[in-house]
Structures are given as structure tokens and as C-alpha cells.
N, C-alpha and C positions, 0 to 999 in steps of 0.2 A: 504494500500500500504506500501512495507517493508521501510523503508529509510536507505539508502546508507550510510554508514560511514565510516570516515578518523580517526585513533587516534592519533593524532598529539602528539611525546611526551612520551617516554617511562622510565619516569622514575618510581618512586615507585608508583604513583598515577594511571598512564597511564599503565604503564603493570601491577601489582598488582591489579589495581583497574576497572577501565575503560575497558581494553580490554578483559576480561573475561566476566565480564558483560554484556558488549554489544554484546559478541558473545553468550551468551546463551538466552537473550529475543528475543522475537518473533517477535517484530517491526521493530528490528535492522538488516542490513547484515552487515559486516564490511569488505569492499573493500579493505582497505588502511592504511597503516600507514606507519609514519614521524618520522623519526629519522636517524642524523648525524652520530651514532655513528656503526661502521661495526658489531660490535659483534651484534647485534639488525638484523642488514640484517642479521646475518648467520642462526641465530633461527627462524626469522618469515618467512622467506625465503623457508622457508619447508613445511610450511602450506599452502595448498592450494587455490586458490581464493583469498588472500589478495595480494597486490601489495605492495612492501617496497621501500620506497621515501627516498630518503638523504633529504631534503627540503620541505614545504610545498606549494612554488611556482611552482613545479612541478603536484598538483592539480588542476583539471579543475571543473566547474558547469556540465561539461557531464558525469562526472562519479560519483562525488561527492554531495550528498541531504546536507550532514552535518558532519562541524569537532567538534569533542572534541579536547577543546587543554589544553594538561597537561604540558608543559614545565614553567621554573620556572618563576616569578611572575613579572620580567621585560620585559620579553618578550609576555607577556599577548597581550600587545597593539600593536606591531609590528606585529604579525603572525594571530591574531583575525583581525584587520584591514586590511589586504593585503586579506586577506579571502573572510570576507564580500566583500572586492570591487569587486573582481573577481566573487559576487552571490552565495559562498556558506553559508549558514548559518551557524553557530557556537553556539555551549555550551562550558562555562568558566565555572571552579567551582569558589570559593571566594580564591582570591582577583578579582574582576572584571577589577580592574584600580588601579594605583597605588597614582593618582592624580586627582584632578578633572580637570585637562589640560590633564589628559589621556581618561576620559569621556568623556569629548569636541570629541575628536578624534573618539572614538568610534561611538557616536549618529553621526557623518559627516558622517562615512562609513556605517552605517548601513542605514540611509537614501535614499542613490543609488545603495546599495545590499542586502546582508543577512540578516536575520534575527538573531539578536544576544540575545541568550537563558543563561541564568545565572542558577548556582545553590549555595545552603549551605543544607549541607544534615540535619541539625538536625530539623526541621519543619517538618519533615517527619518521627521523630521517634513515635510511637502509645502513648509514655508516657507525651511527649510534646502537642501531641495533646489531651492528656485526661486533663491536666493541661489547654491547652484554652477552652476546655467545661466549667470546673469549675469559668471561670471569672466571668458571669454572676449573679451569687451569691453572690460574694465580692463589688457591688453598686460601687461606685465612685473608679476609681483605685487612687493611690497617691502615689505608690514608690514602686520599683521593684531592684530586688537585682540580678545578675549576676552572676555565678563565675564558671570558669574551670580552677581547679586548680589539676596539675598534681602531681605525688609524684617523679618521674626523667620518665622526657619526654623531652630531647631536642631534636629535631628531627635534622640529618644528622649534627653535629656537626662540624664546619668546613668548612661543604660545601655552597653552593647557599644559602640554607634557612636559614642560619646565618651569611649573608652579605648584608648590607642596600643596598647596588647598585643593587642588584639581588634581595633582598626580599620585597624591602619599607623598612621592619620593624623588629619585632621578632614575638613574642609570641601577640601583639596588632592585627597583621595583622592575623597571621594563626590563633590562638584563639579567638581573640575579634570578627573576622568577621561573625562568628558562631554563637557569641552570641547576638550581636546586626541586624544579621539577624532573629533568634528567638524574638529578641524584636520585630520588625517590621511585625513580623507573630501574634505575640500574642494581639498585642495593636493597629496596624492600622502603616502606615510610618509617620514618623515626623523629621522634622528637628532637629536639640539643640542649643538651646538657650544661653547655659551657659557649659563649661566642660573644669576641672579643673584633672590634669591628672598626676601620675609621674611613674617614671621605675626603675629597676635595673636592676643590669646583676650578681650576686651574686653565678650563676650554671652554664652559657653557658659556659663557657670555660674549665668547670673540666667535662673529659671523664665519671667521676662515673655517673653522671645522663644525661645519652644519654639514648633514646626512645631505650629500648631493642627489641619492638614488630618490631622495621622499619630495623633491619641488618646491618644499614649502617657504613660505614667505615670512622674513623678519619679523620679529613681534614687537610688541610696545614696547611690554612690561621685561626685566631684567630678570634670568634668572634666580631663582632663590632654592635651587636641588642640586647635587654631585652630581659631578660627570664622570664619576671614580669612586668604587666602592670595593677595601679590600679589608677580607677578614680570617679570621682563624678559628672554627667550629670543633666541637665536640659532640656526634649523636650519641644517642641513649646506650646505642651497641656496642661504644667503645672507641669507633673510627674517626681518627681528626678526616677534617674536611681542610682547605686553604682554599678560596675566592677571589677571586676576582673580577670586576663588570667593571666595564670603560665603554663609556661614548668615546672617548678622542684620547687621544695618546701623539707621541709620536715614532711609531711602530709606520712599515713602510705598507704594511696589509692588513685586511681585517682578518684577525685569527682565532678561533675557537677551539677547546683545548683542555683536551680530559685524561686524566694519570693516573689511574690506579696501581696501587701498592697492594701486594699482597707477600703471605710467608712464601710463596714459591715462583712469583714472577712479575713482572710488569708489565701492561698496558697500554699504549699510548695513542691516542687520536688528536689528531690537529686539520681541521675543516675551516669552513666560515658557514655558520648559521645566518638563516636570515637573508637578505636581497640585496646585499650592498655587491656591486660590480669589481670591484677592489678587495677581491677575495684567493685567497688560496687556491691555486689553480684546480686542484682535485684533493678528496680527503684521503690522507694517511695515517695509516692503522699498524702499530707493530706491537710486536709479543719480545720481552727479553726478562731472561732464562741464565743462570750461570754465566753473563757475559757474553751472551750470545743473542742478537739481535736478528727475530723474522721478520718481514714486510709479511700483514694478513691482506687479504679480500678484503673490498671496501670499496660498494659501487659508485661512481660516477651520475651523476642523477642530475635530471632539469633542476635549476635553481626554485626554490618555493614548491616542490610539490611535497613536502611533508606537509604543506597545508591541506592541499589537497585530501590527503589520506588520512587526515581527522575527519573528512564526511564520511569516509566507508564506511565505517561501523558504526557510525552517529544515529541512522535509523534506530539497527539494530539493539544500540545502549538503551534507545528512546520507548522501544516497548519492551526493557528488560525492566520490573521493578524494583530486583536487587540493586537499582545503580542509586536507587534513591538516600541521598544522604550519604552517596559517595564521595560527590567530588567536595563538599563541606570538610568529611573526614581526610582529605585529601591537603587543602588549601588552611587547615588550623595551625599545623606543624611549622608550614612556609612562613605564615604571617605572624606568627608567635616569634620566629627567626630572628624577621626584618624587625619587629618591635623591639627585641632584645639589643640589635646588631644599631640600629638608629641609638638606643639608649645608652649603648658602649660609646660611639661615635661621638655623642654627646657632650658627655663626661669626659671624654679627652680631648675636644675642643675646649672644655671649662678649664682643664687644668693649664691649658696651655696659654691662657688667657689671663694666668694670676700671676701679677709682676714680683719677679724677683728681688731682694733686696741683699746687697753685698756688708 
């Protein structure tokens, strides 16, 4: 059965991303779509069979099986919860919640309506998934190494996604959540024990290193989020973690980049997640073993189709009821993280801030 969709949401994610997408898979019709802004009704307004909403209160469960909502990252909780209660189910991509008093919120409403479906697309790249084949080899894991590190990516410079009121965060929230979503795929969900975190903001606010692939245009307002977010984790299991998320660097590629440690071998992938053009030419996957370094298997793939491969089984999640109150349990551990990891960051900007006296 096709399921009905709403794309709630039309900015770079939602018309670039999501609405194309979902109009070319074969599970998906897309009825609808949400968005304030008029220039949006004039274009989609033409197309026939989609119905263009100023609001997502104007969706009903009679017409609508499921919304994507791509509006920016304060508004997750507001428009995903008014959703569910109304019965329609909903997919978030990451961030899920901005808080864990916005998770609270969500598991309420999802309770006594929709079903609420989460994604982060990089679990679904074929090279990440060749890197979790290879765990089993490495015996005891003991440390895992993180990092997406941009060479100039700040994305919308200015706008939404470089304003804490609107975004949570910076580069912690839109990168980190990527990657300690991949943690979570690769090693099982865990809480942390211990994370010890700090930031800078060193590129947000100089136009040279804004995300050239995303078009977007200068903003007023000045950033107030990191564009660098490095830290040192401890899960429940025992495993240090070490992170790293950069919008901008001065690295000459954008590089993405996972280590696993174990008692009997190492790991290593280095790709480029994501749609920047200024990528790693193809991803690199090795096994090393007593001093002995393999090259694994590690396909070569269209750039962005791990998004892609978050619809295929999105029907299927959609009419499993086990999924209910997954991706909550899913999204508590991450956000509990970032609250810890912002509150370390904090306190070591504070100290650093207390004048010394000789």
C-alpha cells in the first residue's frame, strides 16, 4: 500500500532533499506540502496532485499516512508533536529533540498518536556498513575514534542553522549527531558515563568558509554556535569514544573518519559523508592485524544515496508497531551527550575566563 505524504518544510533539506525523493520511490505519493513562505505556493502550486498548506495544522489523518518535517531544528518539537497528536505519523531527520524535556514531549504525543520514525543517513552508507562486518574480527572493542571534519562547510551562514535559539547548537548538533548515530549502529546504544567536551567558533562568522555545495545566502544576524566540537566520551560499556565535528578547518578535503580499537585488530575508514564536492575521492576501509595492514571492500557509490535508502524500509518501519517508541529510545542517549558535552564546554570556557593574578 503507497503511503501518503506531507513534506513539511521547504527549505534546503525538504525541497533539495526530501521532496524529490519521495516523489520518485515507489512506496511514497506525496499529497502535500507545508510551507509559510508564498514563493513555495507559487512553484509547487503547479504540480499537480500535491496540495500546498501555509501550516501544518491545516493536515488531517484523512488524507495524510505520514509527514517528513524538515523545518529548522526548534521547531522539530512543536510541529512533530501537534502531528502525532492529530494521528499522523512523522519522520525527523537528526536532530530529533533539542533537549531531553523535548523527548519527554515527544514519547507523550506519540503515545496517543503517530508513530514517530527518526533518521541519520550515514548507517546506510554501503562503506559504513562494510566497516561493521569487519568488527567481529577486532575481539574486544576499547576505543573508537570519530571525526567529520570539513575543509569550509558552514552551512547557511547567518541564518537558522547558526543561531543557538533555532539550532540547539552548531557543528555538535548537525555533525556530531551523524556520528554518534553511526556509533550507536556500529557498537549497540549506550549511554556515557563520563564526556568531557570543548568548542570554538574560529570560521562561523568569516563568509570564506560557507558550504559552497548548499547556495545559501549571507545572513544578518552573526553567528553565536561552534564551528568545532571536540571531545572525549566514556559509554556505559567501558569504551572511550574521541570526536570530533568541524564545519571549517583548514584540512585541504572534507574527511570523515572512523577507528576502531579492539584487543585483536584495527579498523579504519576514511570517506566524506554528506554532499560536499571536495571530498575524498573514494572511501577507504583497512583491517590491521600484528603490523600488518589489509585494504577491505568498500563500494564506491552515487554521492547522497544513503538518503535514498532511508525510504526503503520506511514503509515497512511505518506499519511495524514495534518501532513505536523506538527512535525516542534511540535519540535520549545522543541528547543527554550533547547536554553533558555543551555543559563541559561551558565550564571550560568559564575557567578560562577568570583572570589570573601574579
Amino acid at each position: 500500500m503507497t503511503v501518503r505524504v506531507a513534506v513539511v518544510g521547504l527549505g534546503w533539506a525538504g525541497r533539495e532533499l526530501w521532496l524529490p525523493l519521495l516523489r520518485e520511490h515507489a512506496d511514497f505519493e506525496v499529497v502535500a506540502v507545508v510551507d509559510a513562505d508564498p514563493a513555495s505556493h507559487a512553484v509547487l502550486g503547479k504540480v499537480p496532485g500535491i496540495a500546498v498548506r501555509p501550516t501544518a495544522d491545516a493536515l488531517t489523518a484523512r488524507e495524510v499516512d505520514l509527514a517528513v518535517v524538515a523545518v529548522p531544528n526548534h521547531l522539530h518539537v512543536e510541529v512533530a508533536g501537534a502531528l502525532l497528536a492529530t494521528g499522523i505519523s512523522v519522520f525527523i531527520e537528526k536532530p530529533v529533540c533539542l533537549t531531553s524535556a523535548e523527548a519527554d514531549i515527544l514519547a507523550m504525543a506519540e503515545r496517543s498518536g503517530g508513530m514517530l520514525l527518526a533518521g541519520s543517513a550515514a548507517r546506510y552508507r554501503g562503506d559504513v556498513q562494510a566497516l561493521r562486518q569487519a568488527l567481529p574480527d577486532l575481539g574486544e572493542i576499547r576505543h573508537v575514534d570519530l571525526g567529520w571534519v570539513r575543509a569550509r562547510g558552514v552551512p547557511q551562514a547567518g541564518g537558522w542553522f547558526t543561531q543557538r535559539d533555532k539550532a540547539g547548537g552548531g557543528a555538535l548538533f548537525d555533525l556530531g549527531w551523524h556520528l554518534l548515530d553511526t556509533l550507536a549502529y556500529l557498537l549497540g546504544p549506550a549511554d556515557f558515563t563520563q564526556v568531557i567536551g570543548v568548542t570554538s567558533d574560529d570560521f562561523v562568522n568569516v563568509d570564506a568558509w560557507r558550504a559552497a555545495w548548499r547556495q545559501d545566502q549571507p545572513g544578518i544576524r552573526p553567528a553565536d554556535v561552534e564551528d568545532t566540537a571536540r571531545g572525549f566520551l566514556v559509554r556505559d560499556d567501558g569504551v572511550s569514544v574521541s570526536l570530533r565535528a568541524r564545519w571549517a578547518s583548514h584540512e585541504a578535503r572534507d574527511i570523515s573518519s572512523i577507528h576502531v580499537e579492539g584487543s585483536a585488530g584495527v579498523v579504519d575508514l576514511k570517506c566524506t559523508f554528506g554532499f560536499s564536492s571536495n571530498r575524498q575521492p573514494e572511501p577507504e576501509l583497512t583491517l590491521t592485524r600484528k603490523g600488518a595492514t589489509t585494504r577491505l571492500a568498500a563500494p564506491v557509490e552515487q554521492v547522497g544515496i544513503e538518503y535514498s535508502r532511508q525510504l526503503d524500509g520506511l514503509a515497512a518501519m511505518l506499519a511495524d508497531p514495534g518501532n513505536r517508541g523506538r527512535a525516542i529510545a534511540e535519540a535520549r542517549p545522543i541528547v543527554r551527550m550533547i547536554e553533558s558535552f555543551y555543559a563541559s564546554a561551558g565550564s571550560a570556557r568559564s575557567r578560562r575566563a577568570v583572570p589570573t593574578y601574579q
